[in-house]
C-alpha positions as CSV (number, residue, x, y, z in Angstrom):
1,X,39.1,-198.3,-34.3
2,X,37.3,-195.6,-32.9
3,X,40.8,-193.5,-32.2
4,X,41.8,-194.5,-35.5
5,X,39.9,-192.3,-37.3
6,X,39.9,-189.5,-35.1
7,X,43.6,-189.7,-35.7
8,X,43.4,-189.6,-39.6
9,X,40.8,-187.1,-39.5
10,X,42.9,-184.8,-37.0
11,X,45.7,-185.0,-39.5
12,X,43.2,-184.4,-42.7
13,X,42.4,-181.6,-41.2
14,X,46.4,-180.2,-40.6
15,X,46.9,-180.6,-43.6
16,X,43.9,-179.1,-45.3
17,X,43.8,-176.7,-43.3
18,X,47.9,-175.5,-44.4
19,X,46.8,-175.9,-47.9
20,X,44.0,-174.0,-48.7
21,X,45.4,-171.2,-46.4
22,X,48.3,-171.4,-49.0
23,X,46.4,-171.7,-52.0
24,X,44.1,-168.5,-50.5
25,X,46.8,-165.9,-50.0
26,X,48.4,-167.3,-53.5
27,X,44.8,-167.1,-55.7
28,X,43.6,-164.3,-53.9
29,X,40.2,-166.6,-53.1
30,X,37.8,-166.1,-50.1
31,X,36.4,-169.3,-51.1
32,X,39.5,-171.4,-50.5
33,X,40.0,-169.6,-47.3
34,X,37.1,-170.1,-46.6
35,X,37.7,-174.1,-47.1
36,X,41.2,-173.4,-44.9
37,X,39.4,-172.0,-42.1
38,X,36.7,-174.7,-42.1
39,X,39.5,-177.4,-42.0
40,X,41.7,-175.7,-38.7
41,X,38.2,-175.6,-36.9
42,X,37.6,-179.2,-37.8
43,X,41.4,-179.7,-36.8
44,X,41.0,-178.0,-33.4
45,X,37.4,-179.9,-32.8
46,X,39.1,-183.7,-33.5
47,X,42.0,-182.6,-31.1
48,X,39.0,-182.1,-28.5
49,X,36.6,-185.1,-29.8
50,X,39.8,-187.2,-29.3
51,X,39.7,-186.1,-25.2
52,X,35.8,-186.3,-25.6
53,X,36.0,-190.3,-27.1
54,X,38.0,-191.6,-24.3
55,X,35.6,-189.6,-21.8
56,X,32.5,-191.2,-22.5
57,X,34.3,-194.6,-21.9
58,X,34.8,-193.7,-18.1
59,X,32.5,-195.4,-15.7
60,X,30.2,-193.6,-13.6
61,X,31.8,-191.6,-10.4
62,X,30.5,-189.2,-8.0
63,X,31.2,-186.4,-9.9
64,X,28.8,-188.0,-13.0
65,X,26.9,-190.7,-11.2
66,X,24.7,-191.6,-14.5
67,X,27.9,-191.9,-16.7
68,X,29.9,-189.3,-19.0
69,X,27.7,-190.7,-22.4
70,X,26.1,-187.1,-22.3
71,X,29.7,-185.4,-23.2
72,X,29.5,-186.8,-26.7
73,X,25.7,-185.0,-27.7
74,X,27.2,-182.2,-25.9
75,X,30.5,-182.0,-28.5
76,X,29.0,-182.0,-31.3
77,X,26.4,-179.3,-30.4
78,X,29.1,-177.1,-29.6
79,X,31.1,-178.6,-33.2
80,X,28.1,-177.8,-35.2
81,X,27.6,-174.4,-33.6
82,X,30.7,-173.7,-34.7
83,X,30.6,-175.2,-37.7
84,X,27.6,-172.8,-38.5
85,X,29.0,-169.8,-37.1
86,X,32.4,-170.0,-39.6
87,X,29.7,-170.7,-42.4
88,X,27.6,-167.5,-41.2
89,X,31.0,-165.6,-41.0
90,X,31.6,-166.4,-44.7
91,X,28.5,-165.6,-46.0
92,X,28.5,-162.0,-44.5
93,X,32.3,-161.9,-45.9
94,X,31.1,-162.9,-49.4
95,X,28.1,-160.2,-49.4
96,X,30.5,-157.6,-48.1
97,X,32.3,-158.2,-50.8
98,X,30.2,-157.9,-53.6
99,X,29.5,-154.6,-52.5
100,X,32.7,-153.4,-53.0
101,X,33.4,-154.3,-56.1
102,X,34.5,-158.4,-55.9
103,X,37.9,-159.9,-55.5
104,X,40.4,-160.8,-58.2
105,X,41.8,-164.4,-58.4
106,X,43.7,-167.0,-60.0
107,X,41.7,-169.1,-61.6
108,X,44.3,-172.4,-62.6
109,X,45.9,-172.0,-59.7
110,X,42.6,-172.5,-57.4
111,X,41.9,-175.5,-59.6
112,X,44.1,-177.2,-58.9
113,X,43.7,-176.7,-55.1
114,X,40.2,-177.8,-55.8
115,X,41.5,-181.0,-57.4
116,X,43.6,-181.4,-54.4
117,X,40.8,-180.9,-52.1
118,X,38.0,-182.4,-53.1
119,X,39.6,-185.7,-53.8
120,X,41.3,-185.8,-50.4
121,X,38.5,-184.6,-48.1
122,X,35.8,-187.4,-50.0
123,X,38.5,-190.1,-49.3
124,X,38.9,-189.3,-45.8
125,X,34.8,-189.2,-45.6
126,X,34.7,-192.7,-47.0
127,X,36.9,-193.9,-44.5
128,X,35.1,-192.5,-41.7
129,X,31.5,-193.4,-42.5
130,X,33.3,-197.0,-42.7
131,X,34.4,-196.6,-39.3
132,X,31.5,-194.8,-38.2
133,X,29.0,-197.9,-39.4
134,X,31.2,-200.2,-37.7
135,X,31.5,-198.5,-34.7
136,X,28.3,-197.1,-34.1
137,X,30.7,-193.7,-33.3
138,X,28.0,-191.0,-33.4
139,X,31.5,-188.7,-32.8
140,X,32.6,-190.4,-35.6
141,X,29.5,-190.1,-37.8
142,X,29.3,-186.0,-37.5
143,X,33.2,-185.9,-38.0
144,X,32.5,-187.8,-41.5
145,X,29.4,-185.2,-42.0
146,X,31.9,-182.3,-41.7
147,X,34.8,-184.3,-44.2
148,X,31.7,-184.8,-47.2
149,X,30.8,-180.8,-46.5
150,X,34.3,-180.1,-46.7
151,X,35.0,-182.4,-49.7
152,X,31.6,-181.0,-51.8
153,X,32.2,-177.2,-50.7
154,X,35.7,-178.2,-52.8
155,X,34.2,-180.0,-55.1
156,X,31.7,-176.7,-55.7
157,X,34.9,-174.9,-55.7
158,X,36.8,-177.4,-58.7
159,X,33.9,-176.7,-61.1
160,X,33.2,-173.2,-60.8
161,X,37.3,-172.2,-61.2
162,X,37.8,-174.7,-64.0
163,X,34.2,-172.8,-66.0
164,X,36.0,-169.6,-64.8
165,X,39.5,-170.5,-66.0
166,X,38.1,-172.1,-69.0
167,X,35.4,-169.3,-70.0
168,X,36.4,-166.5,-67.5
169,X,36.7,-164.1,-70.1
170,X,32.9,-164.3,-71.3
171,X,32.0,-163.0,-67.7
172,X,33.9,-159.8,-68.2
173,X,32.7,-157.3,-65.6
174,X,31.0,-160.0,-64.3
175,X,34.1,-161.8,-63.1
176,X,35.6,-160.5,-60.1
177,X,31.9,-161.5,-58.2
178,X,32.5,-165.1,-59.0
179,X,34.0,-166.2,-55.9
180,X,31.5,-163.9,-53.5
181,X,28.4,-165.5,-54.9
182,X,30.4,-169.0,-54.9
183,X,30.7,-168.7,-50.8
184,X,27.0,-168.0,-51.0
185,X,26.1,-170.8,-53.2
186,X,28.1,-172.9,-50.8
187,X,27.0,-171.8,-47.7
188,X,23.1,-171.5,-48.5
189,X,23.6,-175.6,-50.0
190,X,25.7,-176.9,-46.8
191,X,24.0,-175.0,-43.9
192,X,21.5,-177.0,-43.7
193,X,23.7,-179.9,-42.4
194,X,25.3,-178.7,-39.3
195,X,21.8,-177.5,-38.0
196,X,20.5,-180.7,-38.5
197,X,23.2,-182.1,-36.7
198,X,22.9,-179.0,-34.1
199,X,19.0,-179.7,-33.5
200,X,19.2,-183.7,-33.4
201,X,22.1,-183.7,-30.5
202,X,20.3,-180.4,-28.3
203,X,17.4,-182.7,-28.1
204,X,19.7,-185.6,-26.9
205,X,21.7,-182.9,-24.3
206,X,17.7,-181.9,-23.2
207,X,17.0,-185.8,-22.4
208,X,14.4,-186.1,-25.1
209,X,12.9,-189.0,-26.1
210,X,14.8,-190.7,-29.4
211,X,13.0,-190.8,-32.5
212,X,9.5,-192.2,-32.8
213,X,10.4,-195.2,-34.8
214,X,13.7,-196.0,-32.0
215,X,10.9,-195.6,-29.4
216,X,8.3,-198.4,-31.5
217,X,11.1,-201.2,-31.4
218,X,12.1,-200.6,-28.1
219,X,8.3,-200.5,-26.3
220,X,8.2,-203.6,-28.9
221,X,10.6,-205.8,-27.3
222,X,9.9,-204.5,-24.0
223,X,5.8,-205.7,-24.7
224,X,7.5,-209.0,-25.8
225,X,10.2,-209.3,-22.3
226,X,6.7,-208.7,-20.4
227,X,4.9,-211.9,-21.6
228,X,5.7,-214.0,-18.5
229,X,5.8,-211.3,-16.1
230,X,2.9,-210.6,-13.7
231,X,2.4,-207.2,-14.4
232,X,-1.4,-206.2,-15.5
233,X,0.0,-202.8,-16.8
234,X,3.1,-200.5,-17.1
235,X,5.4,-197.3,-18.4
236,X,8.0,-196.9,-19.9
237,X,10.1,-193.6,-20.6
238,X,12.9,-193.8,-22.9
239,X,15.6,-191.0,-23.5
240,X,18.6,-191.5,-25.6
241,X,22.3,-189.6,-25.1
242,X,25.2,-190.2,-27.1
243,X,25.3,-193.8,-27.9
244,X,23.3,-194.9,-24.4
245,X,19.8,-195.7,-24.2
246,X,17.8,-195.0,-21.0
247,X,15.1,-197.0,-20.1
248,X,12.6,-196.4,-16.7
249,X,10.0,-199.1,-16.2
250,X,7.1,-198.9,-14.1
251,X,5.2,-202.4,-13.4
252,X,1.8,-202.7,-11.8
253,X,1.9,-206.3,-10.5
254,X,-1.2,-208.6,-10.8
255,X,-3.3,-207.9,-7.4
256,X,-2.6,-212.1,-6.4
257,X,1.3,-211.3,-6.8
258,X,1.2,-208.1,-4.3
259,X,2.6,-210.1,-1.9
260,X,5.7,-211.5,-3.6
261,X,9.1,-211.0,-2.0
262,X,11.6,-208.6,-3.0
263,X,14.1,-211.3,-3.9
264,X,10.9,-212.7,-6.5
265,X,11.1,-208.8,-7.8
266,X,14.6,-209.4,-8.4
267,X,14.3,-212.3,-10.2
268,X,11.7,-211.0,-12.4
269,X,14.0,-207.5,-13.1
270,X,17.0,-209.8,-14.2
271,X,14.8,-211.8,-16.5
272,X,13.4,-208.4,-18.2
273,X,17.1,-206.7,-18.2
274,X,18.7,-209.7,-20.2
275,X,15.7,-209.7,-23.0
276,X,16.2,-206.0,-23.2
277,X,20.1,-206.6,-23.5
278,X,20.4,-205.7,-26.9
279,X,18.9,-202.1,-26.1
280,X,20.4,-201.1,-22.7
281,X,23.0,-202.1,-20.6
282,X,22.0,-202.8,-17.1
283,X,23.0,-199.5,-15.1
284,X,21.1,-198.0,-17.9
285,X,17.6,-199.8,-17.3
286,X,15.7,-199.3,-14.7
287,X,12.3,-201.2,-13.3
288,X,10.1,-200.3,-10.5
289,X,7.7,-202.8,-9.5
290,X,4.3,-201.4,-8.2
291,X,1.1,-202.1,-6.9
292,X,-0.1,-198.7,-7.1
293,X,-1.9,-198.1,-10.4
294,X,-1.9,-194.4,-9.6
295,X,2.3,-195.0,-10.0
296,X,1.7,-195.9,-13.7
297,X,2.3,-192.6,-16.0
């Protein structure tokens, strides 16, 4: 399912992307290329999220020993870097322009691109974030970010060039800045999306702990697996990248169990790995048992 919608968004993007450059060297509209740029970046990123899904599938090897789950924070740091830096591009475009004088353009002509746009790039977000929920796809789930910017920067773009079309004349000298100040409108709105996105996966790439409340369940159900285990204290670190959770236990054992065997320690690991099951897979979790309280962090 996953492939799916990498595949329908790879073509979205095609075919966005050969529109609004069409519609842009036809209106004469920095803001519809800038919507046609925005789409081939998004094109050329799915082409490489598409290698990147059926990366982090692999197993561990030699060459990544703890898995290759840390390739999909990685992407879409380097997708919302980019993201930002065509959106940065723009806005120094659109200020440029203003400058010089503006930029002429056809207003019916770019509405209807608009119409084009905005309803195709909000369907194609619906279907994602579909996908995304049942999937769990955090690749999927910035992909659908980047369709809804895509679909409102368009939908932006429908209802200022219908009030232009419609009123244009009113503006007078005032009307060949419309579109400059429309790419700053739209990138001063969306910008803060991509740096979200940018600053939530860099903490994922650093090994940072997940977010408080992801951390509260987890030490939770980890208090709960403890209840029969004789272990009078213990740590826990938690890190989350991509879509795996790492856990690393440390267990002081009660000072009557210190001499319990190693096959009782492994007992008592497999009974605390299946009640954390739902959090972790079991190369993802591991527990140290110690009877060193000076171990304990």
């Amino acid at each position: 399912m996953e492939a799916r919608g990498l595949w329908l968004s790879i073509s979205g993007c095609l075919f966005m992307a050969a529109l609004g450059f069409g519609f842009a060297h036809w209106t004469g509209s920095a803001a519809i290329f800038l919507d046609g740029v925005f789409s081939l970046v998004s094109f050329v990123m799915s082409l490489i999220m598409l290698i990147v899904s059926k990366l982090i599938r692999r197993s561990a090897d030699r060459r990544f020993p703890f898995g290759y789950a840390s390739f999909e924070p990685a992407f879409n740091v380097l997708q919302s870097m980019v993201i930002v830096g065509v959106m940065l591009m723009a806005l120094s475009s659109a200020v440029a322009a203003l400058y010089q004088g503006g930029r002429t353009l056809n207003a019916g002509i770019a509405t209807i691109y608009a119409a084009i746009a905005s309803t195709g790039c909000l369907a194609v977000y619906l279907v994602l974030r579909r996908i995304a929920k049942h999937t769990g796809s955090s690749l999927i789930e910035v992909d659908s970010f980047a369709w809804m910017m895509d679909g409102v920067l368009s939908g932006v773009v429908l209802i200022a060039f219908t009030l232009v079309w419609q009123f244009g004349d009113a503006l007078g000298d005032w009307l060949p800045f419309v579109d400059s100040w429309m790419v700053i409108a739209m990138v001063i709105l969306m910008l803060p999306v991509p740096i979200r996105i940018l600053y939530r996966n860099l903490l994922e790439v650093l090994l940072a702990a997940p977010p408080i409340d992801v951390q509260r369940t987890i030490r939770r159900a980890f208090r709960d697996a403890m209840h029969d285990i004789p272990g009078r204290d213990w740590s826990l670190s938690i890190t989350k990248t991509g879509r795996s959770i790492y856990l690393h236990a440390r267990i002081l054992i009660d000072e009557d169990r210190h001499a319990a065997s190693i096959e009782q320690a492994d007992v008592w690991r497999e009974l605390i790995t299946e009640r954390m099951a739902e959090f972790v897979a079991e190369q993802e979790f591991d527990v140290v048992f110690t009877t060193d309280a000076s171990y304990i962090g």
